[in-house]
RODO-2510 file (C-alpha; in nm, 4 decimals, decimal comma):
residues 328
     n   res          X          Y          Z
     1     x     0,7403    -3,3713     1,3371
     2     x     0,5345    -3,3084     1,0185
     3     x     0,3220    -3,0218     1,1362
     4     x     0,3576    -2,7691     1,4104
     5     x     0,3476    -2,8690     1,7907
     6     x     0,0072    -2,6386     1,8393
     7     x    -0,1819    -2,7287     1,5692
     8     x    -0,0748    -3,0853     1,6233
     9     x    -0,2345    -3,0321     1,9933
    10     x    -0,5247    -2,8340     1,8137
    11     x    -0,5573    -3,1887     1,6267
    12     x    -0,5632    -3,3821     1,8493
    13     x    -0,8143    -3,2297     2,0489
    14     x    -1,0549    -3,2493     1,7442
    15     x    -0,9531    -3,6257     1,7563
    16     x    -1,0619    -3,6395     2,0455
    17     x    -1,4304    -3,4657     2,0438
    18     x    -1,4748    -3,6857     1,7253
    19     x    -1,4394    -4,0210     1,9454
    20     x    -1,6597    -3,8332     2,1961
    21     x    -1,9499    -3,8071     1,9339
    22     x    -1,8587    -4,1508     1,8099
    23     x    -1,8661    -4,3304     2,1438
    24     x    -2,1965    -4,1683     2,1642
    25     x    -2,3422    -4,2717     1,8560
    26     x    -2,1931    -4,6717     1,8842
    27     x    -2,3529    -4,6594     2,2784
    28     x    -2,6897    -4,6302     2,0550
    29     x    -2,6215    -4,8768     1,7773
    30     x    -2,3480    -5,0060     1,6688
    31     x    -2,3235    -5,0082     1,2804
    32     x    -1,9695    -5,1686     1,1031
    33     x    -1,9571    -4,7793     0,9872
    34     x    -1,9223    -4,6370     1,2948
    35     x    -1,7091    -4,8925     1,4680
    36     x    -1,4844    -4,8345     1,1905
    37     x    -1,4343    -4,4632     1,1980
    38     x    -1,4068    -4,5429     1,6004
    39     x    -1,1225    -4,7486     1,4987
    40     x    -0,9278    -4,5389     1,2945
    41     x    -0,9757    -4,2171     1,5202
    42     x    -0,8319    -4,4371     1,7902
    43     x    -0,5637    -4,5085     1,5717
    44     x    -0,4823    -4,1750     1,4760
    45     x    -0,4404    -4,0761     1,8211
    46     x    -0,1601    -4,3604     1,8425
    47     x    -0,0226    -4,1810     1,6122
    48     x     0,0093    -3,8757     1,7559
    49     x     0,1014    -4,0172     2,0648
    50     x     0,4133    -4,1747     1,8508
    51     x     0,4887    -3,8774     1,7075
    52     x     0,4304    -4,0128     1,3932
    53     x     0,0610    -3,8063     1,2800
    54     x     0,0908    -3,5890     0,9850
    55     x     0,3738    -3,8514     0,8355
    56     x     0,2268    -4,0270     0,4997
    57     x     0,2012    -4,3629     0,4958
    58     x     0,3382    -4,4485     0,1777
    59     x     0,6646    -4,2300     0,1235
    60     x     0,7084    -4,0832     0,4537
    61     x     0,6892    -3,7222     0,3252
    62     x     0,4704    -3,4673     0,5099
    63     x     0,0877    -3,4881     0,4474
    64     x    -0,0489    -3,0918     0,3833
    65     x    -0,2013    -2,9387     0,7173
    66     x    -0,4516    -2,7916     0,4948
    67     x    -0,5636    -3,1193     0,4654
    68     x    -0,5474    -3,2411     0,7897
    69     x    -0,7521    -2,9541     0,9314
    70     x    -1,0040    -3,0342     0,6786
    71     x    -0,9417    -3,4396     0,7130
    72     x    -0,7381    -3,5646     1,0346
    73     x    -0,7518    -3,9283     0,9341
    74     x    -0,6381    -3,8472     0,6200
    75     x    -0,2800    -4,0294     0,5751
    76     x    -0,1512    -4,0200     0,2262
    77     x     0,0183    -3,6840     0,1031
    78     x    -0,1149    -3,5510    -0,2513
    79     x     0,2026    -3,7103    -0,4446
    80     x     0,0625    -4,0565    -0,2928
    81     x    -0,3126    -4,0573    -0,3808
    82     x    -0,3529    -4,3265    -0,6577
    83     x    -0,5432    -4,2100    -0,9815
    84     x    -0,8431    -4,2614    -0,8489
    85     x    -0,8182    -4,1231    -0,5142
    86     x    -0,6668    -3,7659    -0,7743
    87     x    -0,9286    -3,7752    -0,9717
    88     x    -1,1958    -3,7875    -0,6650
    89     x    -1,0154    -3,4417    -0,5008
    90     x    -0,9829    -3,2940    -0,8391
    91     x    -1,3456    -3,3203    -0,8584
    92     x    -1,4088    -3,2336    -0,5068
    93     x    -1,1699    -2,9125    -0,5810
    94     x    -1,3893    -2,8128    -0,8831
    95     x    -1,7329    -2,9012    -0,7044
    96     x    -1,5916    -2,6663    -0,4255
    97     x    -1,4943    -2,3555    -0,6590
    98     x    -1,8473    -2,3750    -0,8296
    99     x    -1,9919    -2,3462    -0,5182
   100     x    -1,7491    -2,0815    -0,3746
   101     x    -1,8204    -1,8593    -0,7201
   102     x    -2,2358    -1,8999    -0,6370
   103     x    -2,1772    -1,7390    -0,3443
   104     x    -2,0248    -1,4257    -0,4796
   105     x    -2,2400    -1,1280    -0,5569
   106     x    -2,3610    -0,9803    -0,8809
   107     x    -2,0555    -0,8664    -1,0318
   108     x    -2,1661    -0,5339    -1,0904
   109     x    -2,3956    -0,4605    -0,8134
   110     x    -2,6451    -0,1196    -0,7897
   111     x    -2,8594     0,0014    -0,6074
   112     x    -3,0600     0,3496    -0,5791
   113     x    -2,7402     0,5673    -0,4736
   114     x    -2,4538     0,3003    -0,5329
   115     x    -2,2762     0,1457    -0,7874
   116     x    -2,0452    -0,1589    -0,7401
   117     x    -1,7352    -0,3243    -0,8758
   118     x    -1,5748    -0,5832    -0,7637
   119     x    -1,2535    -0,8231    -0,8482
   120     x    -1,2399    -1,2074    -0,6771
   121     x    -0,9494    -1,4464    -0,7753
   122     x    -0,8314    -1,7351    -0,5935
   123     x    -0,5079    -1,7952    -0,6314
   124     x    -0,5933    -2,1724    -0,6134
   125     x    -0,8962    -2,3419    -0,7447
   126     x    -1,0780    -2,1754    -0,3563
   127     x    -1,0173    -1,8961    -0,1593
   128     x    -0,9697    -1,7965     0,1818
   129     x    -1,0898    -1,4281     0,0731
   130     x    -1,4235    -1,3194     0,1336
   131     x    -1,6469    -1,0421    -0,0631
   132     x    -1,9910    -1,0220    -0,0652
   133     x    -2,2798    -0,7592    -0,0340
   134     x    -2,6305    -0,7150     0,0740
   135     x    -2,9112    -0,4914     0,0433
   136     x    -3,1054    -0,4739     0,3336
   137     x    -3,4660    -0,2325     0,3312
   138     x    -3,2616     0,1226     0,1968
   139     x    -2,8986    -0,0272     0,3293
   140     x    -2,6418    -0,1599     0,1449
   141     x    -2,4187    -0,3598     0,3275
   142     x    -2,0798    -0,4850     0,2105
   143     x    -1,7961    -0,7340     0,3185
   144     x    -1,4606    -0,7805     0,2545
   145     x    -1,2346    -1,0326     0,4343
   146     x    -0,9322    -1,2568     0,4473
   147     x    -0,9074    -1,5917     0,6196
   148     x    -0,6130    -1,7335     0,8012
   149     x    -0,4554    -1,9946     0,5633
   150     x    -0,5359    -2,0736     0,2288
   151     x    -0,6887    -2,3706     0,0659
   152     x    -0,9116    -2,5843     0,1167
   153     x    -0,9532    -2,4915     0,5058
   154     x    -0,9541    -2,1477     0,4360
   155     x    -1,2257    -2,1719     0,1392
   156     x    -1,4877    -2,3509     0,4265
   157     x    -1,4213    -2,0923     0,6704
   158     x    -1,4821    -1,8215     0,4145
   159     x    -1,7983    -2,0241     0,3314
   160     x    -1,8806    -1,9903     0,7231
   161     x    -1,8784    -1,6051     0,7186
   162     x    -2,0911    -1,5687     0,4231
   163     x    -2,3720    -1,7699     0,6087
   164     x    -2,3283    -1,5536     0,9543
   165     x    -2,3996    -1,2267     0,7843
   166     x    -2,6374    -1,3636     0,5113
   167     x    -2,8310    -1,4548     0,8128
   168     x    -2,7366    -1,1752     1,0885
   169     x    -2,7864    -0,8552     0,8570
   170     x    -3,1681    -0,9139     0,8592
   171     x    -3,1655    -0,9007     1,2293
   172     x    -3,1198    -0,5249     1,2218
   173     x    -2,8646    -0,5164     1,4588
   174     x    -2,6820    -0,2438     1,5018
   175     x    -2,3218    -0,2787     1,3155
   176     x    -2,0680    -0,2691     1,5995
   177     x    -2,3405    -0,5457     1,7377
   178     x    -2,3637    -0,7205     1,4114
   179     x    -1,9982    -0,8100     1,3724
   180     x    -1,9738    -0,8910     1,7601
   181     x    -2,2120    -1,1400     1,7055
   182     x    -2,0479    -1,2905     1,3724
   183     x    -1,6949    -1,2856     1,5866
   184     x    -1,8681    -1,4863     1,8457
   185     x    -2,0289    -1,7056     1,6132
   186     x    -1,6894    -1,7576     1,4280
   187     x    -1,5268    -1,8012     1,6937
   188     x    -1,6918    -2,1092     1,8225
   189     x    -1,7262    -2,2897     1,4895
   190     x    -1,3523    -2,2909     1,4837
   191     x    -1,0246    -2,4014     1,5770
   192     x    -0,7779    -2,1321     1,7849
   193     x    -0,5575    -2,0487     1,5504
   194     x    -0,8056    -1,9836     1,2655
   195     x    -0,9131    -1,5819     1,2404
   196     x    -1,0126    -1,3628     0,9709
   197     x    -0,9542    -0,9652     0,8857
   198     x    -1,2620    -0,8145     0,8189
   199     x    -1,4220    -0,4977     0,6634
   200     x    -1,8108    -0,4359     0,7262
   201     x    -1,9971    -0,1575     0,5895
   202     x    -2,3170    -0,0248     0,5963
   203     x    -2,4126     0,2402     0,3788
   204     x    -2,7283     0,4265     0,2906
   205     x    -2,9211     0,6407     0,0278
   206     x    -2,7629     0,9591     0,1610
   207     x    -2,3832     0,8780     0,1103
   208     x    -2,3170     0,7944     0,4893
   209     x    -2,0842     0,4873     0,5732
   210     x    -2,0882     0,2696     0,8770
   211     x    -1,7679     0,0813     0,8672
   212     x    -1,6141    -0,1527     1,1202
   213     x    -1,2849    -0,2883     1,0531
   214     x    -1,1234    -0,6156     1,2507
   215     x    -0,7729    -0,5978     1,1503
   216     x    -0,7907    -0,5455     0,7820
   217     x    -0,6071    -0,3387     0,5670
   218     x    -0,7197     0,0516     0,5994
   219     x    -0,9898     0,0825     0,3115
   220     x    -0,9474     0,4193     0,1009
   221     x    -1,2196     0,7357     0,0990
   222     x    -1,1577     0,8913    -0,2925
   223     x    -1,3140     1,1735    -0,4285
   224     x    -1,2135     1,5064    -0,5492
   225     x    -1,0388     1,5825    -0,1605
   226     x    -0,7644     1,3476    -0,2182
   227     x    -0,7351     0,9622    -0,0659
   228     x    -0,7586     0,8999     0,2931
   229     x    -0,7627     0,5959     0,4538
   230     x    -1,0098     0,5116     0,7055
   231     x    -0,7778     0,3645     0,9733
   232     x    -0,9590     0,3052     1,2628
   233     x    -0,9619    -0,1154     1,3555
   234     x    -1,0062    -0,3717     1,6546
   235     x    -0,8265    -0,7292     1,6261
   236     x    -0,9106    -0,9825     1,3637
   237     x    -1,2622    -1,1464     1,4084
   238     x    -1,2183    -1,5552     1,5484
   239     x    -0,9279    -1,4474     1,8074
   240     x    -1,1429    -1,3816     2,1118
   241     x    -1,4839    -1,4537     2,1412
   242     x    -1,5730    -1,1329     2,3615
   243     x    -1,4143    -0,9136     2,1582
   244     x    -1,5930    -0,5407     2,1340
   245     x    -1,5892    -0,4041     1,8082
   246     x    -1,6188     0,0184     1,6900
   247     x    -1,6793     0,1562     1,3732
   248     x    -1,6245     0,4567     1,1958
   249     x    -1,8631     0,6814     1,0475
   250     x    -1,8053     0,9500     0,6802
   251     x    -2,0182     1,1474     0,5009
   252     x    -1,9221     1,0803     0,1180
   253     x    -2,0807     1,3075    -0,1706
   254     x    -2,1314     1,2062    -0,5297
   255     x    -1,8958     1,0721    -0,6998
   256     x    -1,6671     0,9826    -0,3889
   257     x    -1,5677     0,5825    -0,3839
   258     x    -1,4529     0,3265    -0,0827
   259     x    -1,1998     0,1204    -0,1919
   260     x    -1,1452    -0,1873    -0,0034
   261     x    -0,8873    -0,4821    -0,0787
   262     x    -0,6866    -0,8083     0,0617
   263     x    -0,3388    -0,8371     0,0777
   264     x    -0,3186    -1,0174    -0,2257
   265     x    -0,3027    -0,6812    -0,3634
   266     x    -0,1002    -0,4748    -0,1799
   267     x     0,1870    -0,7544    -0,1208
   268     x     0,1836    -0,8471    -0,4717
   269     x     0,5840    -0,8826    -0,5527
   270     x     0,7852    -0,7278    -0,8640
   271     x     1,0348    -1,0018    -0,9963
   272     x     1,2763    -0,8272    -0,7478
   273     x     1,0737    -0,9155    -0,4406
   274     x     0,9692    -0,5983    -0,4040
   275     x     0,6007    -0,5011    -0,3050
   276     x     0,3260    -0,2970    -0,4451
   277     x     0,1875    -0,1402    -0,1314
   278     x    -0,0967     0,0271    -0,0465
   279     x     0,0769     0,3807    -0,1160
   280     x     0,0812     0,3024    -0,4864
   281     x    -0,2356     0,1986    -0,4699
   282     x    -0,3059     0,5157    -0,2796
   283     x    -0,1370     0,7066    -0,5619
   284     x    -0,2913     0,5486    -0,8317
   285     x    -0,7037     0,5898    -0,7005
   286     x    -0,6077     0,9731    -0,6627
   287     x    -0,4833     0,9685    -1,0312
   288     x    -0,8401     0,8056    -1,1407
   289     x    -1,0946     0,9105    -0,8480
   290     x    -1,3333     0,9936    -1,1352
   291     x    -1,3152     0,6772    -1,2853
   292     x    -1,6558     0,4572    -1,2738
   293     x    -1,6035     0,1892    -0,9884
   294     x    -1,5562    -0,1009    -1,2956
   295     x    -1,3254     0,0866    -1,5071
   296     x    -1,1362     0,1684    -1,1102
   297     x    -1,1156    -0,1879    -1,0600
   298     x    -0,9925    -0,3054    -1,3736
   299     x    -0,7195     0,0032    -1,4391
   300     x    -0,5685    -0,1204    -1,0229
   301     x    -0,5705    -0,4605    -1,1141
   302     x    -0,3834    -0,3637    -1,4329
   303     x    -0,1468    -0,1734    -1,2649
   304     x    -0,0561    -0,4253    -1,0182
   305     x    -0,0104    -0,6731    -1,3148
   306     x     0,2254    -0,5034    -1,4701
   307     x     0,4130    -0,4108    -1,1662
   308     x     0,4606    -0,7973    -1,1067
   309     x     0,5869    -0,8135    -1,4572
   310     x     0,5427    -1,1571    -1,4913
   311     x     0,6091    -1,3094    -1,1441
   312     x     0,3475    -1,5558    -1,0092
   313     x     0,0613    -1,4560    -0,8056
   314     x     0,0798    -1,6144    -0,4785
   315     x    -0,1919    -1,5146    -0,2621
   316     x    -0,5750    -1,4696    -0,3542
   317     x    -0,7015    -1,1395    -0,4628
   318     x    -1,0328    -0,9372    -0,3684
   319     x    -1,0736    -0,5581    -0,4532
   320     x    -1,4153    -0,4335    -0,4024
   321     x    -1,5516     0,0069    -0,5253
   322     x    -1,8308     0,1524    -0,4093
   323     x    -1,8748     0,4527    -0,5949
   324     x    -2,1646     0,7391    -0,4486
   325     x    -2,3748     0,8221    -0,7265
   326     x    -2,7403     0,8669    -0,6653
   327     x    -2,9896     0,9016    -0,9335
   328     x    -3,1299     1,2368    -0,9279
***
């Protein structure tokens, strides 16, 4: 079978609340548009029935599962598209990474008591990672993530969190509420098996933190004490729509920085397979704790480039400072 049995259930049950919608709409009027898509829903679910859904068309070969979350009628792998049909996704693919790069914040971000650095890098044209932040009244609030998947898929669900908080963190909720909202919200926009870790932070004039963490790699506290990471987490965010959520509270003082990163760093792989880690990274922010947070970004980054030493980068990237350092 081309793709896993679950998501091929998963798929089928979109299938089938697409013919749902469609029945509905051709019950109203029936437009040659809409009895077409009728027909070739209905004839997608033959296929799955056959055991032949997922299979392309044309050579046979597997058709991506990115692509059939994002598509299920689609039935031509990428090698099959004809020049036109390439040139259309290429385009789509660019469109999409314009649109993903608006949504990114200032790249050095400041407010009254904060200053912010921050590195995004897809390791395709989108990402599945997720960094953004937003000043709300005298609160800075700040998100890092890292959806399930990559692609495509992953790029639209990241899309989908940025619009929850852009339009929860005015709401004043408190944080714990705040993300149990977002995971609720998530988690009915989306299929089972799609989740996302999740750092949220709220932080104010004074140097004190708010953090909740859904499954995400420990962020890092570094300042002249040393580095200590802030371990406390619940589940990923998108696995259960009732989920409770805590958060952790720290008093910084000037200087002191939160560093907060996806996988992308810490699993990045020497050319013998092995992995960074976060205790290098560890290592390395209590070498440079008084670094300013866009010099910090860009000496990790650096480091972890040359620890890969030339091998490819195979997962997207997002490494976000805060530094503390209020105007007088």
């Amino acid at each position: 079978m081309a793709i896993q049995v679950t998501d091929l259930h998963m798929l089928r049950d979109q299938l089938m609340v697409r013919r749902q919608k469609l029945e509905n709409a051709v019950a109203k009027t029936q437009t040659a548009n809409l009895l077409h898509l009728l027909e070739q829903v209905d004839h997608a679910l033959e296929r799955v029935d056959h055991g032949s859904y997922g299979v392309c068309e044309h050579c046979a070969g597997t058709v991506e599962p990115e692509r059939l979350f994002a598509d299920p009628l689609t039935q031509l792998c990428l090698d099959c598209l004809n020049p036109t049909e390439q040139r259309a996704l290429e385009q789509d693919l660019l469109l999409a990474a314009r649109i993903q790069a608006g949504l990114l914040p200032k790249r050095d971000f400041s407010t009254a008591a904060w200053k912010v650095a921050y590195h995004y890098e897809p390791a395709g044209q989108v990402s599945g990672d997720y960094c953004d932040l937003v000043q709300h009244g005298k609160d800075l609030y700040f998100m890092v993530g890292d959806v399930s998947g990559k692609g495509v898929a992953a790029a639209m669900l990241m899309s989908n969190l940025h619009a929850l908080f852009r339009v929860l963190i005015p709401t004043g909720l408190p944080l714990e509420q705040l993300v149990e909202r977002a995971n609720r919200l998530f988690c009915e926009s989306t299929l089972p098996t799609q989740y996302a870790t999740l750092i949220v932070g709220r932080a104010d004039d004074f140097g004190n933190v708010e953090i909740c963490n859904g499954g995400h790699p420990a962020p890092f506290h570094v300042g002249g004490h040393g580095v200590a990471a802030i371990e406390a987490a619940t589940v990923p965010i998108g696995l259960f729509c009732d989920q409770k959520f805590t958060s952790t509270t720290l008093r910084t003082t000037p200087g002191d920085s939160l560093v907060i990163y996806t996988d992308g760093i810490s699993e990045s792989e020497s050319p013998d397979g092995a992995e960074f880690g976060s205790a290098s990274l560890a290592k390395l922010l209590g070498a440079c704790h008084q670094m300013p947070s866009r010099e910090l970004v860009d000496k990790c980054l650096q480091e972890v480039l040359n620890f890969r030493s030339g091998s490819p980068r195979l997962d997207d990237q997002a490494l976000m400072v805060l530094q503390f350092a209020p105007t007088a």
